[in-house]
VOLOSE-308349 format. One record per atom (N, C-alpha, C, O): residue in one letter; y, x, z; residue number from 0; atom name. Coordinates in nm, 2 decimals, padded with zeros to 4 digits. Each point is the difference from the previous one (the first is absolute). Example, Ala and Ser with C-alpha at 12.3 -4.5 7.8 and 13.67 -1.06 7.14 Angstrom:
NODE:aa:c2:c1:c3:i:at
NODE:A:-00.57:01.32:00.78:0:N
NODE:A:00.12:-00.09:00.00:0:CA
NODE:A:00.12:00.09:00.00:0:C
NODE:A:00.00:00.10:00.07:0:O
NODE:S:00.11:-00.14:-00.14:1:N
NODE:S:00.11:00.09:00.00:1:CA
NODE:S:00.11:-00.08:00.08:1:C
NODE:S:00.11:00.05:00.01:1:O
END
This chain:
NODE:aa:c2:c1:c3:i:at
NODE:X:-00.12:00.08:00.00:0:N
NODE:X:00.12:-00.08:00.00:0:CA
NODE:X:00.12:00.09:00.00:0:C
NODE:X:-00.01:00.11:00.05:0:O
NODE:X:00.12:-00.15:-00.10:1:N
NODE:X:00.15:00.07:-00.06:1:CA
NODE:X:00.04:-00.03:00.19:1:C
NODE:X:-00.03:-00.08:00.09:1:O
NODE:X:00.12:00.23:-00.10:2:N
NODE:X:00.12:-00.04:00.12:2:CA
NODE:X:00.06:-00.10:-00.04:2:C
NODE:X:00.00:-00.04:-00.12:2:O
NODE:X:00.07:00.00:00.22:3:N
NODE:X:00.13:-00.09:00.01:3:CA
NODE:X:00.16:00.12:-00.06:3:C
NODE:X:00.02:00.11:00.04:3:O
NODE:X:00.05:-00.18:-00.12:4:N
NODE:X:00.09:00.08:-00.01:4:CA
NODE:X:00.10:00.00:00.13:4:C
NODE:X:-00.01:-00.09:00.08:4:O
NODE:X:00.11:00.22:-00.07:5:N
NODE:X:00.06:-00.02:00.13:5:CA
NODE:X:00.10:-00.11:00.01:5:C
NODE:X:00.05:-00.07:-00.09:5:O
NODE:X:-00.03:00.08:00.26:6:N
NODE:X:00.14:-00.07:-00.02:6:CA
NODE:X:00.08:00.00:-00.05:6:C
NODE:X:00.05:-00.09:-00.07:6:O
NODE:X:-00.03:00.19:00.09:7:N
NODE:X:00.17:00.04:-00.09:7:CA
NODE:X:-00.01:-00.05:-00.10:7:C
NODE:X:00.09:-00.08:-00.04:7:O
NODE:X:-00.20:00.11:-00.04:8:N
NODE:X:00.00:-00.08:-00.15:8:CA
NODE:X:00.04:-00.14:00.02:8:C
NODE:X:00.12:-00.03:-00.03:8:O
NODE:X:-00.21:-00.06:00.09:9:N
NODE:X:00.00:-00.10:00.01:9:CA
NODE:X:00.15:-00.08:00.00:9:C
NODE:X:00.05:-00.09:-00.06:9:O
NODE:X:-00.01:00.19:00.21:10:N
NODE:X:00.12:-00.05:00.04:10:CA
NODE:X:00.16:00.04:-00.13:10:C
NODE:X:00.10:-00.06:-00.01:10:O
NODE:X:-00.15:00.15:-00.06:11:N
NODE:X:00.18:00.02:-00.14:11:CA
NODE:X:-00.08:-00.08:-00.11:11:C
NODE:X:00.08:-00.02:-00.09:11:O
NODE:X:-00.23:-00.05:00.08:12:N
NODE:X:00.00:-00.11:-00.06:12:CA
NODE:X:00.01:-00.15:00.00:12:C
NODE:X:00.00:-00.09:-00.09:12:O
NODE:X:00.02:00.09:00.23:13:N
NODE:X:00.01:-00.12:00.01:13:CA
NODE:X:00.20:-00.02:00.04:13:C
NODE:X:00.07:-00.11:00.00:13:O
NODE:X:-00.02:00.22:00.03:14:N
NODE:X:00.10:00.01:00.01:14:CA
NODE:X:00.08:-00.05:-00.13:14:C
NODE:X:00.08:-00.09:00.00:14:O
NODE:X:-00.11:00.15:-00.09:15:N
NODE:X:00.07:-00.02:-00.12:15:CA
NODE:X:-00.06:-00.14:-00.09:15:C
NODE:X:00.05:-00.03:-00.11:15:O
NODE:X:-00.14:-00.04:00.17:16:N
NODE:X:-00.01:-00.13:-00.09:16:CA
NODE:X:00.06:-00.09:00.11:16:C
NODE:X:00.03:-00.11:-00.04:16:O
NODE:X:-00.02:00.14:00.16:17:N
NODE:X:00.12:-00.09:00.07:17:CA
NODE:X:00.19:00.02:-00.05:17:C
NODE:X:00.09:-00.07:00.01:17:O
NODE:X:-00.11:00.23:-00.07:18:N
NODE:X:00.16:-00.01:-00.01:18:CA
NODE:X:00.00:-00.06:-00.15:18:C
NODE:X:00.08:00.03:-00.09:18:O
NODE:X:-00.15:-00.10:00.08:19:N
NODE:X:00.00:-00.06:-00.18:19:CA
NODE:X:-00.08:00.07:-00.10:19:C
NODE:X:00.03:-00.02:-00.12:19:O
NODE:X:-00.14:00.13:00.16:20:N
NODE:X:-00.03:00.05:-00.13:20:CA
NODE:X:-00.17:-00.08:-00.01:20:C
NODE:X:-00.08:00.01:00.10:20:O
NODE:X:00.05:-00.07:-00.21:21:N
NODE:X:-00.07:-00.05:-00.05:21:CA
NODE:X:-00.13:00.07:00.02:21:C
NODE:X:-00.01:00.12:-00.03:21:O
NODE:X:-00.11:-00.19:00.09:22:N
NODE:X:-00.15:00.04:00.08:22:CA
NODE:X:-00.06:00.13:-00.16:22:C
NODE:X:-00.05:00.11:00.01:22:O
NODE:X:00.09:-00.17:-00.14:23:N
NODE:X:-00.05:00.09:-00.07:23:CA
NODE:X:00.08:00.13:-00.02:23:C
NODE:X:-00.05:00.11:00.00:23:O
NODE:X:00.18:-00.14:00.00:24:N
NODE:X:00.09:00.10:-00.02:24:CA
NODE:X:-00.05:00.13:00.10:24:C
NODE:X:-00.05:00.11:-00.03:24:O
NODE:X:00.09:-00.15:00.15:25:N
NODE:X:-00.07:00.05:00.13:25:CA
NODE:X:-00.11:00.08:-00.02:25:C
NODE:X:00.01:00.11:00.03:25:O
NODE:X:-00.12:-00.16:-00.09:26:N
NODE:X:-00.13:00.03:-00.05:26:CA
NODE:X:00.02:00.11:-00.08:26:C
NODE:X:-00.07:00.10:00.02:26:O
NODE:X:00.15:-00.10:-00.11:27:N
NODE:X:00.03:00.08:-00.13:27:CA
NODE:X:00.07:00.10:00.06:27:C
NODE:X:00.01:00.09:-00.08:27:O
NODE:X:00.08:-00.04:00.24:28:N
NODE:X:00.04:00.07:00.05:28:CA
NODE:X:-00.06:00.11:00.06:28:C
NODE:X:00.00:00.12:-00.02:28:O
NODE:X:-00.06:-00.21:00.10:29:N
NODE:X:-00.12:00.09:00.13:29:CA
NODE:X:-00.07:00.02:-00.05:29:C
NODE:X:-00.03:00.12:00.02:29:O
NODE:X:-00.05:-00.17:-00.12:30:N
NODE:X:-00.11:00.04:-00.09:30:CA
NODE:X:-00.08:-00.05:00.06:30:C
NODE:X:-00.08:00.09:00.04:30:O
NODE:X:00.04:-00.23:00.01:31:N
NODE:X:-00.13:-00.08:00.06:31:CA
NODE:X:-00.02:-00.09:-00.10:31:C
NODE:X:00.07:-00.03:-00.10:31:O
NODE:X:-00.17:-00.01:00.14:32:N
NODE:X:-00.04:-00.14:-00.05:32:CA
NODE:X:00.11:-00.15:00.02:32:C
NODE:X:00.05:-00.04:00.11:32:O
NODE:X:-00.03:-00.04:-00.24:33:N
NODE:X:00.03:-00.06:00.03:33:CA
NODE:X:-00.01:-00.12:00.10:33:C
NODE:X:00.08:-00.04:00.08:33:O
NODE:X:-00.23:-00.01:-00.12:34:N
NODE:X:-00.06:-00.10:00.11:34:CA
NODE:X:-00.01:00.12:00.14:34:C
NODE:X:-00.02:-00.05:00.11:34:O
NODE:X:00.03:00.13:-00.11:35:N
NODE:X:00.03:00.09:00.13:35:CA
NODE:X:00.07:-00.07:00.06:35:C
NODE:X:-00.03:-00.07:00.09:35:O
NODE:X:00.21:00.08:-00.15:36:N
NODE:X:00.13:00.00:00.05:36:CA
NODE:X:00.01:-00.14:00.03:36:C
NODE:X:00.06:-00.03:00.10:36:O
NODE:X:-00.14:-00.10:-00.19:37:N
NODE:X:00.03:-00.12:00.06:37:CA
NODE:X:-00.09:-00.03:00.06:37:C
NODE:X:00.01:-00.13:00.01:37:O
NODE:X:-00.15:00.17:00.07:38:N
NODE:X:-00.06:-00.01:00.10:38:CA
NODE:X:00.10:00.03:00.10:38:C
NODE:X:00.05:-00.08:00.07:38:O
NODE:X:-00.01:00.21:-00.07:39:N
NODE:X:00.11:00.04:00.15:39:CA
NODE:X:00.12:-00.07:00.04:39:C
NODE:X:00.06:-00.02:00.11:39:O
NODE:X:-00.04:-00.03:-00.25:40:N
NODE:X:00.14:-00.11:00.04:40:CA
NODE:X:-00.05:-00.15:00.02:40:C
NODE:X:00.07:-00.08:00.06:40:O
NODE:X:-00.24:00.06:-00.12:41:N
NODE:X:00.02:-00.12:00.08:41:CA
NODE:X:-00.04:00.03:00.15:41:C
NODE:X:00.05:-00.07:00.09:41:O
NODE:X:-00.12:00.17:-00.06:42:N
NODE:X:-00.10:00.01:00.12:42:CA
NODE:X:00.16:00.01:00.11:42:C
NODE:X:00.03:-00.08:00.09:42:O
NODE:X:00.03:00.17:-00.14:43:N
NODE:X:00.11:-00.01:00.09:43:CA
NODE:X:00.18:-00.09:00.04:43:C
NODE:X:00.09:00.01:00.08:43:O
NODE:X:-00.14:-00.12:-00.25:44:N
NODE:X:00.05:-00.12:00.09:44:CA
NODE:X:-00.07:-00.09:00.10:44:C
NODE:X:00.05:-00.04:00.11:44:O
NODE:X:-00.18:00.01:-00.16:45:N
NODE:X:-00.03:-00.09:00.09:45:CA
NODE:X:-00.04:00.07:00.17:45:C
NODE:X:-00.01:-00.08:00.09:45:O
NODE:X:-00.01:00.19:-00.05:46:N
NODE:X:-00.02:00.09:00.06:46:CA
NODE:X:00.14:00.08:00.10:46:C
NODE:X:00.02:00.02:00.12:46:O
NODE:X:00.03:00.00:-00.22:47:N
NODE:X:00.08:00.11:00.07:47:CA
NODE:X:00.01:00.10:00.04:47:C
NODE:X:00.09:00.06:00.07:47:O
NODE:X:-00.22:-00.01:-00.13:48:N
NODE:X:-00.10:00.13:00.04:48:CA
NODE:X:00.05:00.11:-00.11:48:C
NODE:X:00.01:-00.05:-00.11:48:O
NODE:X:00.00:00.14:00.12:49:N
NODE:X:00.03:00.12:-00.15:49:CA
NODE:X:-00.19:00.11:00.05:49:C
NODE:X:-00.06:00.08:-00.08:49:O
NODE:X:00.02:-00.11:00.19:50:N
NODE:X:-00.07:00.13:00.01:50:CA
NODE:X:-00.16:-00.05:-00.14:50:C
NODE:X:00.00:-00.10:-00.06:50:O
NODE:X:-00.09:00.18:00.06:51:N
NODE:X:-00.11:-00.01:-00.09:51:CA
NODE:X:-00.08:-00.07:00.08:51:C
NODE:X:-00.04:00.06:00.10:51:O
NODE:X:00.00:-00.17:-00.11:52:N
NODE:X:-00.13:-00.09:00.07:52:CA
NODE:X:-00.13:00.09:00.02:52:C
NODE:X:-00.04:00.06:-00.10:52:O
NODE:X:-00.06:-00.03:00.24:53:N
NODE:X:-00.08:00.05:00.02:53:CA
NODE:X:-00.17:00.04:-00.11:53:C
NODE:X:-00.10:-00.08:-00.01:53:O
NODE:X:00.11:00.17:-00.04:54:N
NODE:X:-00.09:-00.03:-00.13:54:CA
NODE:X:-00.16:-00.01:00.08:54:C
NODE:X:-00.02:00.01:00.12:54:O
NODE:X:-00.07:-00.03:-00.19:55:N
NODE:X:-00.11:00.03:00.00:55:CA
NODE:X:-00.07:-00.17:00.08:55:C
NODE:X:00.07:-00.11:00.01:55:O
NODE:X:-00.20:00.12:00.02:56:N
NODE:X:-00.09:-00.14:00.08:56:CA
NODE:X:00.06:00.05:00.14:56:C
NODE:X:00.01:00.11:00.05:56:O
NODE:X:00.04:-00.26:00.00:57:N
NODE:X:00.00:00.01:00.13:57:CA
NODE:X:-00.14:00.01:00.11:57:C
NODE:X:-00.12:-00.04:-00.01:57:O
NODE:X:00.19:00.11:00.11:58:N
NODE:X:-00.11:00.04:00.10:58:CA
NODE:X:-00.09:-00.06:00.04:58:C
NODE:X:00.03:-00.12:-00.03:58:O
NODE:X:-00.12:00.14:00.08:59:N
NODE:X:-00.13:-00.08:00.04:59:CA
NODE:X:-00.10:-00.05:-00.11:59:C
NODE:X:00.00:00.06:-00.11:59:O
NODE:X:-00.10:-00.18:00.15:60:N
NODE:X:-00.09:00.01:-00.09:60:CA
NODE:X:00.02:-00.20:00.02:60:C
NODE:X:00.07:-00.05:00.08:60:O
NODE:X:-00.13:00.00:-00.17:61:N
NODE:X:-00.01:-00.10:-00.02:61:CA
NODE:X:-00.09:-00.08:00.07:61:C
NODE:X:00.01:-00.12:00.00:61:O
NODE:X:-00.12:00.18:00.07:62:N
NODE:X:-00.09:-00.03:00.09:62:CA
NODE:X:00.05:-00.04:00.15:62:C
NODE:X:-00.03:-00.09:00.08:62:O
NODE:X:00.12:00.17:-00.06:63:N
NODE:X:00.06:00.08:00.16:63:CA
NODE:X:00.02:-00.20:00.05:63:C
NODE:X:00.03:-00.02:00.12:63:O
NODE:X:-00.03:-00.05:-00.19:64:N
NODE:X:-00.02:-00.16:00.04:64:CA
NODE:X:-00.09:-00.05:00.05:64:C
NODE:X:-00.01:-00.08:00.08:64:O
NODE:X:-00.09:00.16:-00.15:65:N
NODE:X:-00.16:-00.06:00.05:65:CA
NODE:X:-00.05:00.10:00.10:65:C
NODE:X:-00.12:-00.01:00.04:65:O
NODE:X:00.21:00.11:00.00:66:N
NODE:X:-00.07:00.14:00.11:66:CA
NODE:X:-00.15:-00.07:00.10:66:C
NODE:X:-00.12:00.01:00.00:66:O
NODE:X:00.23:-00.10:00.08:67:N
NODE:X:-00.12:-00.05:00.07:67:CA
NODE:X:-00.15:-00.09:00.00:67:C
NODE:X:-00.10:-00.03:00.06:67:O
NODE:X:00.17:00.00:-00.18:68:N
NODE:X:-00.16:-00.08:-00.04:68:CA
NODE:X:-00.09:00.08:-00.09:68:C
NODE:X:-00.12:-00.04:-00.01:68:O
NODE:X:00.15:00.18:-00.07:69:N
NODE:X:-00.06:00.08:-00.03:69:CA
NODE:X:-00.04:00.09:00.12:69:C
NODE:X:-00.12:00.03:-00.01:69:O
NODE:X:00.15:00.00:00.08:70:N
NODE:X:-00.06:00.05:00.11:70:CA
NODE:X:-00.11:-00.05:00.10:70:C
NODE:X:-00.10:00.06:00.05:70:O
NODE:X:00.13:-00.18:-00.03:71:N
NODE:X:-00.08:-00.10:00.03:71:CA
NODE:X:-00.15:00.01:-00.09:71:C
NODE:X:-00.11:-00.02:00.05:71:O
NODE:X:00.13:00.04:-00.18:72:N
NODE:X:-00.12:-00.02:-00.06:72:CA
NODE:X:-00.09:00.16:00.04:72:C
NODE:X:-00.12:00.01:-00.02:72:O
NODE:X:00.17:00.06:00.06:73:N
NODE:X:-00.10:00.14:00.06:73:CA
NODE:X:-00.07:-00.03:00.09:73:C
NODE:X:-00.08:00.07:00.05:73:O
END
């Protein structure tokens, strides 16, 4: 799986499609992806978040519900 690009990126692109410059333009600047740039601008209107969302499967196992009734069966 790819890093997350940095903040800073994140943050002088999303900077500049708030001061008016257009999610592709932007794109065409930083040199990202366009559906990049308008994932970040939606993720961080509805959010308000600039940082990169946690990558990877969240922890634990999908079982860890049934712990004790699999245990029970030993």
């Amino acid at each position: 799986m790819a890093r997350a690009y940095s903040h800073d990126l994140r943050v002088r692109v999303l900077d500049a499609v708030s001061a008016g410059l257009s999610r592709r333009a932007a794109a065409l600047r930083y040199r990202v992806g366009v559906a990049t740039v308008i994932r970040w601008a939606a993720h961080a209107t509805t959010t308000g978040e600039t940082r990169a969302q946690r990558q990877g499967r969240p922890p634990g196992s999908k079982l860890d519900a049934h712990e004790a009734f699999l245990l029970a069966l030993t």
